[in-house]
MINUVO-963893 format. One line per 5 residues: their letters; for each residue x, y, z of N, C-alpha, C. Coordinates in steps of 0.2 Angstrom, whole numbers. Atoms other than C-alpha are relative to their C-alpha. Example, Ala and Ser with C-alpha at 12.3 -4.5 7.8 and 13.67 -1.06 7.14 Angstrom:
! MINUVO-963893
as	4 -6 0 62 -22 39 4 6 0  -4 -6 -1 68 -5 36 -4 5 3
***
This chain:
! MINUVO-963893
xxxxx	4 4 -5 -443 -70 -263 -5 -4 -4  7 4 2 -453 -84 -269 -6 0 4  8 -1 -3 -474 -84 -266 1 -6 5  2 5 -6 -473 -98 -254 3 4 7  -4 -2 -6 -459 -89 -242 -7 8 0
xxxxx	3 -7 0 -470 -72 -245 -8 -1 2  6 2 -3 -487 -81 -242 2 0 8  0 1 -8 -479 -86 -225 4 7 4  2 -7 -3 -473 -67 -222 -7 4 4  9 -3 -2 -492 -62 -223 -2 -1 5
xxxxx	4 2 -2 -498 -76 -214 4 1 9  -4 2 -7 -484 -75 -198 -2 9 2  2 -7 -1 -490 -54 -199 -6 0 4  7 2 -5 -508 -60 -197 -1 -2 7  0 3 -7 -504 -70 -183 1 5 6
xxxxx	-2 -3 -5 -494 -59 -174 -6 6 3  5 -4 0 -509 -45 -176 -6 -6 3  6 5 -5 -523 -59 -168 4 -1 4  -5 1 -7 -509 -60 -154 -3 5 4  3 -3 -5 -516 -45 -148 3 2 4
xxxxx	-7 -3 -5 -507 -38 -133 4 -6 5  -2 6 -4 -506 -57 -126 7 -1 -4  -7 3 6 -493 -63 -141 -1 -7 0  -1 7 3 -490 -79 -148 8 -1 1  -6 3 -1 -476 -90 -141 3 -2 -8
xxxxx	-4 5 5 -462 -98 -156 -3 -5 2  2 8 3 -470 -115 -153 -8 -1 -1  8 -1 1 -489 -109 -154 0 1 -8  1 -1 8 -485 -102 -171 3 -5 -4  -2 5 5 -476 -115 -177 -5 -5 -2
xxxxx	5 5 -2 -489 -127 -172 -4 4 -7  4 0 3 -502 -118 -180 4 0 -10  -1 0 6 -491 -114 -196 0 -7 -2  2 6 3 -490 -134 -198 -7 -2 -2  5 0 -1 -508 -134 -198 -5 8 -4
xxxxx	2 -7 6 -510 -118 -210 -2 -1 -7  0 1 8 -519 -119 -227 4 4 -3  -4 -4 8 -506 -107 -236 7 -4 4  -10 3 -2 -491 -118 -228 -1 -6 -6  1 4 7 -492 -124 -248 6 -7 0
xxxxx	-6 6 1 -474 -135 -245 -1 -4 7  0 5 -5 -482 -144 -230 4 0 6  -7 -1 -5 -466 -138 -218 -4 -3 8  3 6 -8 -470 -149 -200 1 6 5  0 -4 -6 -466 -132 -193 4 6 -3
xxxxx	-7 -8 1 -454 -116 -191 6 -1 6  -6 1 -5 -439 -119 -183 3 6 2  -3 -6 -3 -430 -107 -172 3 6 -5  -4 -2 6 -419 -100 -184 -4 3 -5  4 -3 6 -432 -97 -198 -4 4 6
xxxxx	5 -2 -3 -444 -90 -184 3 8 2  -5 -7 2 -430 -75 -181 0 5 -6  2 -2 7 -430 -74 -200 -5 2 0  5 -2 3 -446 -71 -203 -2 5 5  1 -6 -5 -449 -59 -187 4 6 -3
xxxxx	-4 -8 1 -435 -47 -194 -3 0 -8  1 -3 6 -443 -50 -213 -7 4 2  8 -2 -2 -461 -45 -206 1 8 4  -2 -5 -1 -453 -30 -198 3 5 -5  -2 -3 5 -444 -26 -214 -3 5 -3
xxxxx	5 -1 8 -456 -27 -227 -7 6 4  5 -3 0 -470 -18 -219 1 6 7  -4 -8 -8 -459 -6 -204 -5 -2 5  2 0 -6 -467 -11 -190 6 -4 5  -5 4 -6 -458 -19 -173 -7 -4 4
xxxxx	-1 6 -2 -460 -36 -167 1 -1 10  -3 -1 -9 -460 -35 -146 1 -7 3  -2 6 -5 -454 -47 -136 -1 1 7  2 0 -7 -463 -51 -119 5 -6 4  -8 6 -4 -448 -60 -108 -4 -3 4
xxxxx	5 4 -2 -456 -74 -100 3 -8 2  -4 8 -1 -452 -93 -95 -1 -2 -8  -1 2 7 -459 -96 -114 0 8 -2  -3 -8 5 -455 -79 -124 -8 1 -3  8 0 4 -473 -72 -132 4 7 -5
xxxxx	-3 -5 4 -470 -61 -147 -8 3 -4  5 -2 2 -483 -47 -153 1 7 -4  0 -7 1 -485 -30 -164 2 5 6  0 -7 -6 -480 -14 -153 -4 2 -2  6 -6 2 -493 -3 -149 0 6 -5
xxxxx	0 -6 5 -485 9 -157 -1 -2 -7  2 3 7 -490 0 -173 -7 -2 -2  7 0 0 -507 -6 -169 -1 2 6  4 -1 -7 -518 4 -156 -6 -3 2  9 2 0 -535 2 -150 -2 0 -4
xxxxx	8 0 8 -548 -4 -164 4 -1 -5  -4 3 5 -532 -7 -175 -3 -5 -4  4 9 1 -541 -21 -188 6 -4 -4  -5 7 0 -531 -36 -196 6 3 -4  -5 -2 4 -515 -28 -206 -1 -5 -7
xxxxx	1 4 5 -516 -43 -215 -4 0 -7  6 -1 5 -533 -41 -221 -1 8 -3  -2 -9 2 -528 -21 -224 4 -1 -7  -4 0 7 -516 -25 -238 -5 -3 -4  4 3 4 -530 -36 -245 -3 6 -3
xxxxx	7 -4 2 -544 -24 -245 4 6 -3  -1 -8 5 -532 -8 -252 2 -3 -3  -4 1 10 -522 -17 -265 -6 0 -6  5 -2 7 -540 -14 -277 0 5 1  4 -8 -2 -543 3 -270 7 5 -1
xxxxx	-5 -5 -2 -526 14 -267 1 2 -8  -1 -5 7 -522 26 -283 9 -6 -1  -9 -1 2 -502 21 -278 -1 -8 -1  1 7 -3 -508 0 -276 1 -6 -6  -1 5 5 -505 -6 -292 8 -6 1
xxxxx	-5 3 -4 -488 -15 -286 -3 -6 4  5 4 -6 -498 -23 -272 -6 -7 -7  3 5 5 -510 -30 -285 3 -7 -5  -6 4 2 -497 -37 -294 4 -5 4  -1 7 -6 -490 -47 -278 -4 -3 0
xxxxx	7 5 -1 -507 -54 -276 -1 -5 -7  2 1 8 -509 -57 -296 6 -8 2  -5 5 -2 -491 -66 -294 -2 -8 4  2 5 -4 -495 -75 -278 -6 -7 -2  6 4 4 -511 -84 -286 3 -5 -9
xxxxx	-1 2 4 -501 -88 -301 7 -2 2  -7 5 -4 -484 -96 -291 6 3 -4  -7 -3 3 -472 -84 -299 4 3 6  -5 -3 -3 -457 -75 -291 -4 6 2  2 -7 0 -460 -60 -282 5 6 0
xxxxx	-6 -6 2 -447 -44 -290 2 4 8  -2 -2 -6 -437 -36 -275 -2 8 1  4 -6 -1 -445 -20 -281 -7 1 1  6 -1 -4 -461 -22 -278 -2 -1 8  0 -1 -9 -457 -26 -259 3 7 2
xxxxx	-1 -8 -2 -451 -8 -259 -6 3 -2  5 -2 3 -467 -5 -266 -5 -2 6  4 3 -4 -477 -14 -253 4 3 8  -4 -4 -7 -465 -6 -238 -4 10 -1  2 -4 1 -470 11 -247 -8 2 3
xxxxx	5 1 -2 -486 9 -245 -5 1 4  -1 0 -6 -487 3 -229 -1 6 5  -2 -5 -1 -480 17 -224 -4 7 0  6 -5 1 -493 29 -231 -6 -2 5  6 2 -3 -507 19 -225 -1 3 8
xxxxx	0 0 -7 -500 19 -207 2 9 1  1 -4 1 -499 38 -208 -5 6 0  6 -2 -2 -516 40 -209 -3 6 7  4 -4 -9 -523 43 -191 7 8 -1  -2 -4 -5 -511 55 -187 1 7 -6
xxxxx	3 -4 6 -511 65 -204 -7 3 0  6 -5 0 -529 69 -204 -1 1 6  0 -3 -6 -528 68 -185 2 9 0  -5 -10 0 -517 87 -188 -6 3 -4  4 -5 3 -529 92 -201 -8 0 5
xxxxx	6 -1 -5 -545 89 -190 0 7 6  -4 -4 -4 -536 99 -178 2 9 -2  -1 -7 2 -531 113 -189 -8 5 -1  4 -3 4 -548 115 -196 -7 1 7  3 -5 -6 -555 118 -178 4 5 2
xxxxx	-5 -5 0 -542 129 -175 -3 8 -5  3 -6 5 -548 139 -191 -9 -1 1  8 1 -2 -568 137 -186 -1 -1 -6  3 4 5 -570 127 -200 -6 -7 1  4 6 -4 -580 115 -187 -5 6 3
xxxxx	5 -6 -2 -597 125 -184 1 -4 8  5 1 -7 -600 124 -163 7 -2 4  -7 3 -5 -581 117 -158 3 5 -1  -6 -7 1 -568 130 -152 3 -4 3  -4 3 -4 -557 118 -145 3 -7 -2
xxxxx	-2 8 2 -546 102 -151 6 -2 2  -6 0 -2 -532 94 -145 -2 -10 -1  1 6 1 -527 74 -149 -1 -3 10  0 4 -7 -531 63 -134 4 -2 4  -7 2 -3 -520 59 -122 -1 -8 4
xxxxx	1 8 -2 -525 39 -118 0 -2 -8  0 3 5 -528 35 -136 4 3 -9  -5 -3 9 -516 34 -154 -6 2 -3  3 3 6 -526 41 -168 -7 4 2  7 -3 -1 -540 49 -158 -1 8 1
xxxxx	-1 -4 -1 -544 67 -156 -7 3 3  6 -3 -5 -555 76 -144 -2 6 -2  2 -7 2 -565 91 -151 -7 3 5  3 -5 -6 -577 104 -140 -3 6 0  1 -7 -3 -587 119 -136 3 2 8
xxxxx	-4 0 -9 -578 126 -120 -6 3 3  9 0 -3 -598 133 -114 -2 -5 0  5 6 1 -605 117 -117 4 -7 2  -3 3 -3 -592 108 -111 1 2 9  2 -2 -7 -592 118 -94 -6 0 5
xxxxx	7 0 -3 -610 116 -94 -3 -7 0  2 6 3 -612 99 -100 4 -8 5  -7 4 0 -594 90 -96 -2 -9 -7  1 5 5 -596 81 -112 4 3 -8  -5 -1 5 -585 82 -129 0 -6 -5
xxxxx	-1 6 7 -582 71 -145 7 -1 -1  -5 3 2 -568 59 -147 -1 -2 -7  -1 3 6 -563 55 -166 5 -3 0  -4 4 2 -555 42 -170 1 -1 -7  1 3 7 -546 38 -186 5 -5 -1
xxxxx	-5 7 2 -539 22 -194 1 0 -2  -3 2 7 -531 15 -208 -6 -2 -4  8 2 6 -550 9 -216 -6 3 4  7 -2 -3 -564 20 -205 0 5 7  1 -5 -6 -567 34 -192 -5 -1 5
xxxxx	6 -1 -5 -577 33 -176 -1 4 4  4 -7 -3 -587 46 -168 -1 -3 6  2 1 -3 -590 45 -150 0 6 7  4 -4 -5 -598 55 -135 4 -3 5  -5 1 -6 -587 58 -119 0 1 5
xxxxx	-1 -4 -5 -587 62 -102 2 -3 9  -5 4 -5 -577 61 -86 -5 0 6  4 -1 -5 -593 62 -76 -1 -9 4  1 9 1 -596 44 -65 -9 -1 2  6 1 -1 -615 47 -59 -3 -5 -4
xxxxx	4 6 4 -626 33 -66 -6 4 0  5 -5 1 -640 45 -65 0 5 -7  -5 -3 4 -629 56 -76 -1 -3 -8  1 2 6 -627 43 -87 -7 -2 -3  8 1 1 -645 38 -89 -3 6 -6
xxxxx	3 -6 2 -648 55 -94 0 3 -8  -5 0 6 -635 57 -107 -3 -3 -5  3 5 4 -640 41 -115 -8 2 -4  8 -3 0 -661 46 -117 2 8 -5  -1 -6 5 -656 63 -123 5 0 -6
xxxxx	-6 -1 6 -641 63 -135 -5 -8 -5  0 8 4 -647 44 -141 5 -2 0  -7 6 2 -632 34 -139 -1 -4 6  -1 8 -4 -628 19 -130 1 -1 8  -2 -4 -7 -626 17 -111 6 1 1
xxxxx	-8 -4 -2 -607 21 -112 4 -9 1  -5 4 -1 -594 10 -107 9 6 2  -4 -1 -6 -579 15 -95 6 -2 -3  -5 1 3 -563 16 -105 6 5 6  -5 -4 -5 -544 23 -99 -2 7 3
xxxxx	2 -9 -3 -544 39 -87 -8 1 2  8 0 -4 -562 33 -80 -4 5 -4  4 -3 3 -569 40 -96 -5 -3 -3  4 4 5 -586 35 -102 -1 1 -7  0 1 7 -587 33 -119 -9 -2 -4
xxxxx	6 1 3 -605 33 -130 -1 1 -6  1 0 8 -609 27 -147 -6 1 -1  8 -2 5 -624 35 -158 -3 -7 -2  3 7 2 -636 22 -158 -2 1 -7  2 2 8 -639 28 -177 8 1 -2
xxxxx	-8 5 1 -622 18 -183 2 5 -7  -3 -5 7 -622 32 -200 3 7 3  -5 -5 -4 -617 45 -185 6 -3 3  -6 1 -4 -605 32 -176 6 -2 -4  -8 5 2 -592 24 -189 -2 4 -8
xxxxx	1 -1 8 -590 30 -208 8 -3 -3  -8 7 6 -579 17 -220 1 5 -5  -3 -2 4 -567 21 -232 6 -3 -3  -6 5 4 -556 13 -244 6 2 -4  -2 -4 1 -544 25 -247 6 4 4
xxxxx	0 -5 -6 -544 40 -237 -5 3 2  6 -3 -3 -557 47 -225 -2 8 -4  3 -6 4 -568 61 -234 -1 4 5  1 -5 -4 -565 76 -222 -5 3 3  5 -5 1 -580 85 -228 -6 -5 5
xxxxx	6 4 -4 -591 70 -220 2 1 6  0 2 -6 -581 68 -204 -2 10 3  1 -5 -3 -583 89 -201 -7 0 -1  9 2 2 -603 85 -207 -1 -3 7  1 3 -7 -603 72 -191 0 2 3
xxxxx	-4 -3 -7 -592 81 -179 -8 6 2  4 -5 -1 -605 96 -182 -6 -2 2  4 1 -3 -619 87 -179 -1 -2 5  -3 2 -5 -614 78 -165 0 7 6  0 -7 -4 -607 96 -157 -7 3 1
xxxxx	6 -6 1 -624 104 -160 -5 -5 3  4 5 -5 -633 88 -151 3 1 7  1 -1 -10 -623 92 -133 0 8 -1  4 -6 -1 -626 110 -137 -9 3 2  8 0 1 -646 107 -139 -3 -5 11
xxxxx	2 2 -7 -645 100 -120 -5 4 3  5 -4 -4 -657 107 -108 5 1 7  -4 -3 -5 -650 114 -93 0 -5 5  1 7 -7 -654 100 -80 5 -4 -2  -4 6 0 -641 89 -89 7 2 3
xxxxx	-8 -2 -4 -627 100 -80 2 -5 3  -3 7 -1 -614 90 -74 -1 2 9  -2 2 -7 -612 86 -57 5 5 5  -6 -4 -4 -602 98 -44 4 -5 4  -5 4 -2 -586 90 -37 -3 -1 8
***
């Protein structure tokens, strides 16, 4: 695959992932490829034809699926099942691990290539599929280990874990006392480049939440799927921790634990609400 055709695999990836759940029609992205700084050979566009092609190489090379929203113009976007919520740019993911990864040297090498207009070996795009493939891995990999290690009370204060049932990637951990007295629990989320920490609960009171927000310190919430509030730690070194690699376990059960031991330290008045 020459750098010009594999420049515009990347860049037709990108788009698709800023498509979002709307998608991007065949003549939106052509348009815009006409009008791309990496469209190096000036092409007026993408034809029908090449636009098939490069859906099933962009599928290929990095395993993901290409959805089709059926429509009077067709819109094409990543499946969920490939990017959930808070997914960030795939595109920019290859960038930022090809320095970082142990296995990434391959990837480097693509990039090296690319910059210098050479051919790119058909085995480093098995190289770059492999990869892939580890990265997207992640969430649900340490998602199990998170999991396991409340299971073994390797998590001071939480006896309780199970993955979320609204979100990929996320895992809800708990005191089942603190949770019957509280109705509040921690969701963790994990990516492909960063973990987020957030405080949860099914209560709707705005009294409720007032209360939460003041004592815990976090933000006033916001109303995700299942009419759950969601609140991030207004100190951002409790609510997100980056990583360029793979997430340091020993830090996310340091958060968790702190976090747990902040809705345990409630005061009794914060009881939830009787139905």
């Amino acid at each position: 695959m020459s750098v010009s055709k594999f420049k515009r695999v990347l860049w037709t990836l990108n788009e698709f992932v800023k498509a979002s759940s709307s998608g991007i029609s065949m003549n939106e992205l052509s348009d815009k490829w006409a009008n791309s700084p990496m469209n190096d050979e000036k092409e007026p566009g993408i034809p029908e034809r090449t636009f098939h092609r490069l859906r099933r190489n962009v599928e290929s090379i990095f395993d993901v699926e290409i959805e089709c929203i059926k429509g009077i113009e067709p819109r094409y976007r990543v499946s969920s099942n490939d990017l959930g919520p808070g997914d960030g740019n795939l595109y920019n993911l290859i960038l930022n691990k090809a320095t970082k990864d142990e296995r990434s040297k391959s990837v480097r090498e693509i990039l090296g290539l690319i910059l210098l207009g050479a051919d790119i070996p058909s085995g480093d795009m098995e190289a770059v599929k492999d990869i892939m493939h580890k990265l997207r891995r992640i969430p649900f990999d340490y998602g199990k280990q998170l999991i396991a290690s409340v299971e073994s009370g390797d998590i001071k204060g939480a006896d309780c874990a199970e993955w979320d049932e609204h979100y990929r990637g996320y895992v809800c951990l708990w005191n089942e006392a603190d949770y019957n007295r509280t109705d509040l629990w921690l969701s963790i989320g994990i990516y492909d480049d960063r973990v987020l920490f957030y405080i949860v609960t099914a209560t709707q009171d705005s009294a409720y939440h007032a209360k939460v927000s003041e004592l815990l310190d976090v933000d006033n919430g916001e109303m995700y799927r299942g009419d759950y509030w969601w609140y991030e730690p207004t100190d951002k070194s409790l609510f997100q921790l980056d990583f360029q690699t793979f997430p340091d376990m020993n830090e996310v059960k340091r958060r968790a634990e702190l976090l747990i031991a902040k809705i345990a330290g409630l005061p009794d008045e914060i009881q939830k609400l009787e139905e």
